[in-house]
The first five atom37 places (N, CA, C, CB, O) and aatype in JSON, in Angstrom:
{
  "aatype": [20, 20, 20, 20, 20, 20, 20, 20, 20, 20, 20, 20, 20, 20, 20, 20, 20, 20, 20, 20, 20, 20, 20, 20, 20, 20, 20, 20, 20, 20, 20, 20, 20, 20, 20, 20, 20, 20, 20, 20, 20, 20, 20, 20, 20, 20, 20, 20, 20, 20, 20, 20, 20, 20, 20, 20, 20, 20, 20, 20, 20, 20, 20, 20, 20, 20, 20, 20, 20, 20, 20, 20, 20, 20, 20, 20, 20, 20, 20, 20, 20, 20, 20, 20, 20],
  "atom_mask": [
    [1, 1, 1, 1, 1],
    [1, 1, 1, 1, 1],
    [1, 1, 1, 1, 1],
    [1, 1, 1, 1, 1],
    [1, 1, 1, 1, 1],
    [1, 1, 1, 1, 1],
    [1, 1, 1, 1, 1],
    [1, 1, 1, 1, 1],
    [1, 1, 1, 1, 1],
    [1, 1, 1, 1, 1],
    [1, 1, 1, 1, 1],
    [1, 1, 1, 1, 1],
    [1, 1, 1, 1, 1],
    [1, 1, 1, 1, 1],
    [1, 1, 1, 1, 1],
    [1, 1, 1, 1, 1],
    [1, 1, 1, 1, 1],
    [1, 1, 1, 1, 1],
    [1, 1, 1, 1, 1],
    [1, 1, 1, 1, 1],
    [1, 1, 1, 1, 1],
    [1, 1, 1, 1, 1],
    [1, 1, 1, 1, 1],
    [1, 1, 1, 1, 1],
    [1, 1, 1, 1, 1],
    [1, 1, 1, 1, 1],
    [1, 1, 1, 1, 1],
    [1, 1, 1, 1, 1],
    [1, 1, 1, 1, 1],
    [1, 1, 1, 1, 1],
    [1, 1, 1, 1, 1],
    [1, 1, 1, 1, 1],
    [1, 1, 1, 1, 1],
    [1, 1, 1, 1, 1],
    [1, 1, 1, 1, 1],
    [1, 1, 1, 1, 1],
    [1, 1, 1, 1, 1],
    [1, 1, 1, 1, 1],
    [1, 1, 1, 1, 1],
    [1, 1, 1, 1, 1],
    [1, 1, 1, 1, 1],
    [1, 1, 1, 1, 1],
    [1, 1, 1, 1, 1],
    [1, 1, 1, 1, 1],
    [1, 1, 1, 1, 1],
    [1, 1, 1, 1, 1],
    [1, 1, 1, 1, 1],
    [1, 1, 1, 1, 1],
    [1, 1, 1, 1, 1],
    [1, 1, 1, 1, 1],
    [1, 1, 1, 1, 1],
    [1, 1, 1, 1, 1],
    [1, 1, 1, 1, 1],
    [1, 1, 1, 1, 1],
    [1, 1, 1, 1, 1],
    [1, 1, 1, 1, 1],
    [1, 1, 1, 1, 1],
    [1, 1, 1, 1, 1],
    [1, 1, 1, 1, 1],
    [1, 1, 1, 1, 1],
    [1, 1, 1, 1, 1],
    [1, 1, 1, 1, 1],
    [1, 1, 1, 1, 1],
    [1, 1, 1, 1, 1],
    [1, 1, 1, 1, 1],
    [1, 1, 1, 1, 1],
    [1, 1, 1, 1, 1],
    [1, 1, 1, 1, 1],
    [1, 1, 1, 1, 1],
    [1, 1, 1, 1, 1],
    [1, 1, 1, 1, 1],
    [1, 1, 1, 1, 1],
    [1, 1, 1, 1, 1],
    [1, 1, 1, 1, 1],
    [1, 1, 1, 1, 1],
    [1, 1, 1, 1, 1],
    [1, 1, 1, 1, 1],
    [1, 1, 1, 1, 1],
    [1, 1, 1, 1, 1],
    [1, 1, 1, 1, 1],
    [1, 1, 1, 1, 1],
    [1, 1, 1, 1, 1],
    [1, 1, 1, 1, 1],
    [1, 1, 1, 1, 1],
    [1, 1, 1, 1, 1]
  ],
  "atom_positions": [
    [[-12.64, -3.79, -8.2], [-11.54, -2.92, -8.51], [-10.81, -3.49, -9.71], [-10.59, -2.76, -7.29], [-10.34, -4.62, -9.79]],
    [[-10.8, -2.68, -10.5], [-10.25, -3.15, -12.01], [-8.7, -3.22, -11.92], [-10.68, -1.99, -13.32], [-8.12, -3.07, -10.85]],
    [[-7.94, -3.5, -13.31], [-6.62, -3.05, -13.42], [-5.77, -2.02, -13.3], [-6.43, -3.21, -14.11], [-4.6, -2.14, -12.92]],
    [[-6.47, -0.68, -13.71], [-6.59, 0.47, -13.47], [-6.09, 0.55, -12.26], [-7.74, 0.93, -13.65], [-4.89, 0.73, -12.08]],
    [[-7.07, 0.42, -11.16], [-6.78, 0.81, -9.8], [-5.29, 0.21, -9.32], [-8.01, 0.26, -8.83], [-4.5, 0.87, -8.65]],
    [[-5.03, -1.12, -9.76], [-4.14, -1.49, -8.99], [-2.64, -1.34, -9.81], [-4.55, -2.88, -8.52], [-1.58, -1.59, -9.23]],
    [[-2.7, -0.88, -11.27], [-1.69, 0.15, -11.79], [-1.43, 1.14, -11.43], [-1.76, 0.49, -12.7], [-0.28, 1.58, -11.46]],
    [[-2.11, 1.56, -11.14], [-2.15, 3.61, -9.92], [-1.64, 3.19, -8.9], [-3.96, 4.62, -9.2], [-0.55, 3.68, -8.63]],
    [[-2.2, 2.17, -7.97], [-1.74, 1.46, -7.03], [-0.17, 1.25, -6.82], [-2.36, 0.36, -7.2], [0.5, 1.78, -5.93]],
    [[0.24, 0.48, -7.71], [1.82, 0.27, -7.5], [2.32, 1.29, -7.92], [2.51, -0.83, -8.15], [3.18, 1.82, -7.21]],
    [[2.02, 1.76, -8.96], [3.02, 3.01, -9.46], [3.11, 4.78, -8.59], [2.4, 3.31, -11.19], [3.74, 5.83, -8.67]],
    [[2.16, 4.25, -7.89], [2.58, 5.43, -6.64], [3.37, 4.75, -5.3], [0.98, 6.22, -5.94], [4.16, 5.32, -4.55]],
    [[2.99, 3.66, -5.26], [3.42, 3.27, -4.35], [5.29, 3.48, -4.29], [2.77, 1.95, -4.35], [6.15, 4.01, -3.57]],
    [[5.17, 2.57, -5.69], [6.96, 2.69, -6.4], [7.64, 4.61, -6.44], [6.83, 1.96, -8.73], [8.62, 5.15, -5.93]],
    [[6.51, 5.1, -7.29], [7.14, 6.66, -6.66], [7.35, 7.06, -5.21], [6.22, 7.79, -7.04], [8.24, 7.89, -5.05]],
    [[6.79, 6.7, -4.27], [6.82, 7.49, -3.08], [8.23, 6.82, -2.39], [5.31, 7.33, -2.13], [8.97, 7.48, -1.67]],
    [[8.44, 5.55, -2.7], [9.56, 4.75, -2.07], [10.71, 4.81, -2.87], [9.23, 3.31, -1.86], [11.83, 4.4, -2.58]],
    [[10.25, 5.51, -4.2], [11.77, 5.72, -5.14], [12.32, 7.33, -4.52], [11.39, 5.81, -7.37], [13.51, 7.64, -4.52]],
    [[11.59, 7.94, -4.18], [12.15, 9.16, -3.87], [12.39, 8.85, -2.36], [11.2, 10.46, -4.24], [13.57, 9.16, -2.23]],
    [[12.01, 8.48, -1.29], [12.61, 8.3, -0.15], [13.92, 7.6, -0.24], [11.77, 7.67, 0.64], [14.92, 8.08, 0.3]],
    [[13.95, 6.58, -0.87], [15.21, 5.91, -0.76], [16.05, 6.82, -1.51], [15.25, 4.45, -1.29], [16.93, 7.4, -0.88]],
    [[15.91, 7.05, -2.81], [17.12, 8.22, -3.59], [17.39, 9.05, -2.45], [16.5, 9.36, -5.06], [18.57, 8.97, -2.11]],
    [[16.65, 9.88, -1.68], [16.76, 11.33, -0.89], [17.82, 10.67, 0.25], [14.99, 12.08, -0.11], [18.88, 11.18, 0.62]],
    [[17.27, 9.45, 0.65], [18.16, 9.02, 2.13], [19.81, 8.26, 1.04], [16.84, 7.19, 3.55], [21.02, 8.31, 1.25]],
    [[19.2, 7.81, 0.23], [21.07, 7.54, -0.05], [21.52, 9.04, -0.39], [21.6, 6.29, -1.73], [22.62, 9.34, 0.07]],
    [[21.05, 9.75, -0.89], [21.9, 11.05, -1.39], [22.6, 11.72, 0.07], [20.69, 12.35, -2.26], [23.73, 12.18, 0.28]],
    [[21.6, 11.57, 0.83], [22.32, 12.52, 1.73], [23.14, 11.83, 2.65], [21.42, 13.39, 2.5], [23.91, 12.48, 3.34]],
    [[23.07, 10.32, 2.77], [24.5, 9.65, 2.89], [25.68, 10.13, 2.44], [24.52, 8.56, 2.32], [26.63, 10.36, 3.18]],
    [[25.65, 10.33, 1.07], [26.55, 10.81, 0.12], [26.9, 10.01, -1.05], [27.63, 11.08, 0.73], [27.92, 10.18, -1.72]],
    [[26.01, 9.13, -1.27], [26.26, 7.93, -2.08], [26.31, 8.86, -3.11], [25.22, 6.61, -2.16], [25.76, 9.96, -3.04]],
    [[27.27, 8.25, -4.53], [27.12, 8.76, -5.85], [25.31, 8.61, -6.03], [28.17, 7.76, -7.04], [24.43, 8.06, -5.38]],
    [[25.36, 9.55, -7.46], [24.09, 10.02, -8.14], [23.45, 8.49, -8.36], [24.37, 11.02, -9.71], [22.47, 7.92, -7.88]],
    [[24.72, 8.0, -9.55], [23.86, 6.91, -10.38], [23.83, 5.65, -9.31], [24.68, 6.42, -12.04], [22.88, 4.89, -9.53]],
    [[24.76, 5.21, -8.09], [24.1, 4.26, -6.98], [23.27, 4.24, -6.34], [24.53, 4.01, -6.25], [22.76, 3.21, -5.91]],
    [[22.77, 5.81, -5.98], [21.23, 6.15, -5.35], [20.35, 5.99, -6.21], [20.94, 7.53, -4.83], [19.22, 5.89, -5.75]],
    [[20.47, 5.93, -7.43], [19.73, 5.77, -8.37], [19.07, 4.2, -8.79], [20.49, 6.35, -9.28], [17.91, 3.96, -9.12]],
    [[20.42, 3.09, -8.63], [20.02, 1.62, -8.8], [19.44, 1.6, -7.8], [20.97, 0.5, -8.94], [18.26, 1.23, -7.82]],
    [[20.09, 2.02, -6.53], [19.58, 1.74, -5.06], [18.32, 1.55, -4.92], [19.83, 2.72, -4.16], [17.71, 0.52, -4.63]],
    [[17.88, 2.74, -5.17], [16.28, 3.31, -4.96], [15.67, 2.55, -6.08], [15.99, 5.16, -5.14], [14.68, 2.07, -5.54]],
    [[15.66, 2.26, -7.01], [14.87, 1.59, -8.19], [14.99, 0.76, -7.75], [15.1, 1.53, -9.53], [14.05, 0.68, -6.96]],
    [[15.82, -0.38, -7.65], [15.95, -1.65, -7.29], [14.72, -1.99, -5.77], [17.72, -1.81, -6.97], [13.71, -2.68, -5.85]],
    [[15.17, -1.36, -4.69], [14.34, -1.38, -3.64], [12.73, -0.89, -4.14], [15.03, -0.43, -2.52], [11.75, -1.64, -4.18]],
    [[12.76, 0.64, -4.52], [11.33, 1.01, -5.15], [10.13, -0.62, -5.88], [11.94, 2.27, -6.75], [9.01, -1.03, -5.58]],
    [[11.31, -1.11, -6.98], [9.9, -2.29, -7.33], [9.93, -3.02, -6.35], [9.91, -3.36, -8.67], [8.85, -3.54, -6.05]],
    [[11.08, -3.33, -5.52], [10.6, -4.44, -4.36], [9.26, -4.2, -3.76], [11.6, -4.45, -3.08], [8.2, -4.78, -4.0]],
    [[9.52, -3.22, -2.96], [8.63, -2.35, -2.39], [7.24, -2.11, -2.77], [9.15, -1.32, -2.45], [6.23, -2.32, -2.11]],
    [[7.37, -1.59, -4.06], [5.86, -1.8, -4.51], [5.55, -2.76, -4.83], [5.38, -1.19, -5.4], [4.34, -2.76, -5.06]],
    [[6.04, -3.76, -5.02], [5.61, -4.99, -5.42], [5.21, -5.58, -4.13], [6.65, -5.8, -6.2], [4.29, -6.37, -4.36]],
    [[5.48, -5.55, -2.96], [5.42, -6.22, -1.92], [3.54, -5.67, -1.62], [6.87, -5.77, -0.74], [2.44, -6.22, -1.48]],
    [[4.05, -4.39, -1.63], [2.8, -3.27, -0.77], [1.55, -3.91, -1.96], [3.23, -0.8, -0.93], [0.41, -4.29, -1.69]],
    [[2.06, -3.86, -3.02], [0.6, -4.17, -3.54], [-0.34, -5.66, -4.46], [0.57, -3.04, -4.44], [-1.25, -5.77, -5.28]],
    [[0.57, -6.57, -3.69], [0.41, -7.94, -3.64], [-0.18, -8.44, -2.72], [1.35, -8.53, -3.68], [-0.94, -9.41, -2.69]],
    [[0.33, -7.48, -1.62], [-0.27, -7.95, -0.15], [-1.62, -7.35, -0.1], [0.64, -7.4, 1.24], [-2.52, -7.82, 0.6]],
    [[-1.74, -6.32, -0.84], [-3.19, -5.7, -0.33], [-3.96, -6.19, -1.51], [-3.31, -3.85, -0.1], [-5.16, -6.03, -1.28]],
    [[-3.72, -6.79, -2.84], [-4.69, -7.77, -3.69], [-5.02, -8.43, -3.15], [-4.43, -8.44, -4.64], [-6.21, -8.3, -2.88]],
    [[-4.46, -9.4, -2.69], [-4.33, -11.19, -1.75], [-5.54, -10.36, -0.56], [-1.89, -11.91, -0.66], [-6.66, -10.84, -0.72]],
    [[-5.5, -9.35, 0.43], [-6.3, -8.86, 1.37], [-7.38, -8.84, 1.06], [-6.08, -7.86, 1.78], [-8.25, -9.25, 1.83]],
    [[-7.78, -8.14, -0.72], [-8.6, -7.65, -0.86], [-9.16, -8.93, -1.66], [-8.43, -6.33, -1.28], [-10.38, -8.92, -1.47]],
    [[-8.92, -9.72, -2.26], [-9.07, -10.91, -2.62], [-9.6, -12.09, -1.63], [-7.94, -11.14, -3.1], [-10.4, -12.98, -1.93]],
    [[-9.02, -11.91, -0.51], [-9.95, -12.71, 0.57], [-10.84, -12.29, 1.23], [-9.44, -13.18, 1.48], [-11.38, -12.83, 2.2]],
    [[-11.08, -11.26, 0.73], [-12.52, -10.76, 1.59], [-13.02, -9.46, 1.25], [-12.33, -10.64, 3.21], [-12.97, -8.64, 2.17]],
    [[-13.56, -8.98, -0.04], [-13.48, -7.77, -0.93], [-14.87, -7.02, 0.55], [-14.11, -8.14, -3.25], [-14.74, -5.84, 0.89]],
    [[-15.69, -7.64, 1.01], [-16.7, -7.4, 1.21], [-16.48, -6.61, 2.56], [-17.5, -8.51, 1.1], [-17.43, -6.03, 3.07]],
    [[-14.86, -6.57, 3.32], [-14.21, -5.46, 4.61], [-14.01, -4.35, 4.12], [-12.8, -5.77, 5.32], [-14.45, -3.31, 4.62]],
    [[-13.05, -4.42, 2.66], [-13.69, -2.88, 1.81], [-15.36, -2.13, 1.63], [-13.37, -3.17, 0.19], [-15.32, -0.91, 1.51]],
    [[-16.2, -2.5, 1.62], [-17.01, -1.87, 1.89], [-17.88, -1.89, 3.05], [-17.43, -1.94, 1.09], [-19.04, -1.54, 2.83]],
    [[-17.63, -2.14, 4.01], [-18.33, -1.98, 5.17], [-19.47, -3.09, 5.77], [-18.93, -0.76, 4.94], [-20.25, -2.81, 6.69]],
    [[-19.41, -4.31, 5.12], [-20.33, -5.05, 5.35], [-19.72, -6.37, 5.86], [-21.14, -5.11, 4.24], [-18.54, -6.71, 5.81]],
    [[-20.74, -7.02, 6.35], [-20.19, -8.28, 7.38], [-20.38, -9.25, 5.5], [-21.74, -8.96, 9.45], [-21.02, -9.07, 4.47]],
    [[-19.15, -10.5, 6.19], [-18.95, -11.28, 4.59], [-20.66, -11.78, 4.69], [-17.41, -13.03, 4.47], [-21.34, -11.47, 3.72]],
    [[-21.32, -12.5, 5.79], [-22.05, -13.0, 6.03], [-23.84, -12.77, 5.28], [-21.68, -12.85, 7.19], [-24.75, -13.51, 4.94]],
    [[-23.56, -11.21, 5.33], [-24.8, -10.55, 5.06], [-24.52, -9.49, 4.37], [-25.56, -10.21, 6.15], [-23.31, -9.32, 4.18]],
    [[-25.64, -8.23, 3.68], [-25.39, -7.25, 3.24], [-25.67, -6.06, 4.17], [-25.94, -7.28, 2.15], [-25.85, -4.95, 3.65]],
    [[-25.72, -6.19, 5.49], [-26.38, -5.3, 6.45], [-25.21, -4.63, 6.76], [-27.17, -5.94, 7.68], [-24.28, -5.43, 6.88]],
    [[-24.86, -3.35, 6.97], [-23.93, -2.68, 7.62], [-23.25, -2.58, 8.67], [-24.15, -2.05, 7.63], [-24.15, -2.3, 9.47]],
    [[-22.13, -2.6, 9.38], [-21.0, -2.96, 10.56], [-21.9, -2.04, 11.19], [-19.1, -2.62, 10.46], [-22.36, -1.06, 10.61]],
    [[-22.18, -2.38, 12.49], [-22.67, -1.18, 13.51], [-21.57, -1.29, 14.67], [-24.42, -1.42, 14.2], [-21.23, -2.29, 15.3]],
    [[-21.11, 0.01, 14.76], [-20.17, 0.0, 16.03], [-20.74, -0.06, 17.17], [-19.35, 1.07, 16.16], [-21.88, 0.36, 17.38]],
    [[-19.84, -0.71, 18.18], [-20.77, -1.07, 19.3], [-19.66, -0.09, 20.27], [-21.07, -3.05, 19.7], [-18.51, 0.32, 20.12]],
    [[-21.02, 0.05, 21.63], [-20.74, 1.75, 22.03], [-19.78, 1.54, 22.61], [-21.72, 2.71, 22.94], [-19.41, 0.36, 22.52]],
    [[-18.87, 2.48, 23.49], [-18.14, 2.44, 24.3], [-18.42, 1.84, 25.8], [-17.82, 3.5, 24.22], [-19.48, 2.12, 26.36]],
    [[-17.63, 1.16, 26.32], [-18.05, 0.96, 27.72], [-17.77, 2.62, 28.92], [-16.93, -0.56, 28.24], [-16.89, 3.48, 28.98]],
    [[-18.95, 2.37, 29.61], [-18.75, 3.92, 30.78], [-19.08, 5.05, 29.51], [-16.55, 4.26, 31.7], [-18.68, 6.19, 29.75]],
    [[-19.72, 4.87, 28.28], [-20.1, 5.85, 27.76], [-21.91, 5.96, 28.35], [-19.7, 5.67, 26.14], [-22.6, 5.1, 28.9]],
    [[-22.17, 7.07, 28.03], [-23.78, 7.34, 28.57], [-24.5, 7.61, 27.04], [-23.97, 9.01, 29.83], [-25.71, 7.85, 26.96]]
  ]
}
């Protein structure tokens, strides 16, 4: 996963949490421009958090993103249910 991905990555992440937080201070009643630091300020936290943690994830073990044991290249087989027939 290139740079690309993990620029799309935060920067949606940061949109989706800049508009929740603006929407929930607004209807507090907070002024415009304090919902505004509010939400920005929290927004990069936020994305910064969400997508550090899932580099570092994906960085220790790229090979759970695609479906394979780290061990081998053979595919996860789910194992059945118990009391299934």
């Amino acid at each position: 996963m290139g740079a690309a991905f993990w620029v799309k990555r935060i920067l949606l992440a940061f949109a989706v949490a800049f508009f929740v937080l603006l929407g929930a201070e607004l209807a507090k009643g907070h002024s415009q421009m304090a919902a505004l630091q509010f939400a920005g300020l929290w927004g990069v936290a936020t994305s910064a958090i969400f997508t550090l943690a899932s580099y570092r994830r994906y960085r220790r073990n790229p090979a759970c993103w695609l479906g394979v044991t780290a061990r081998s290249d053979k595919p996860i087989k789910p194992k059945p249910l118990r009391g299934a027939a």
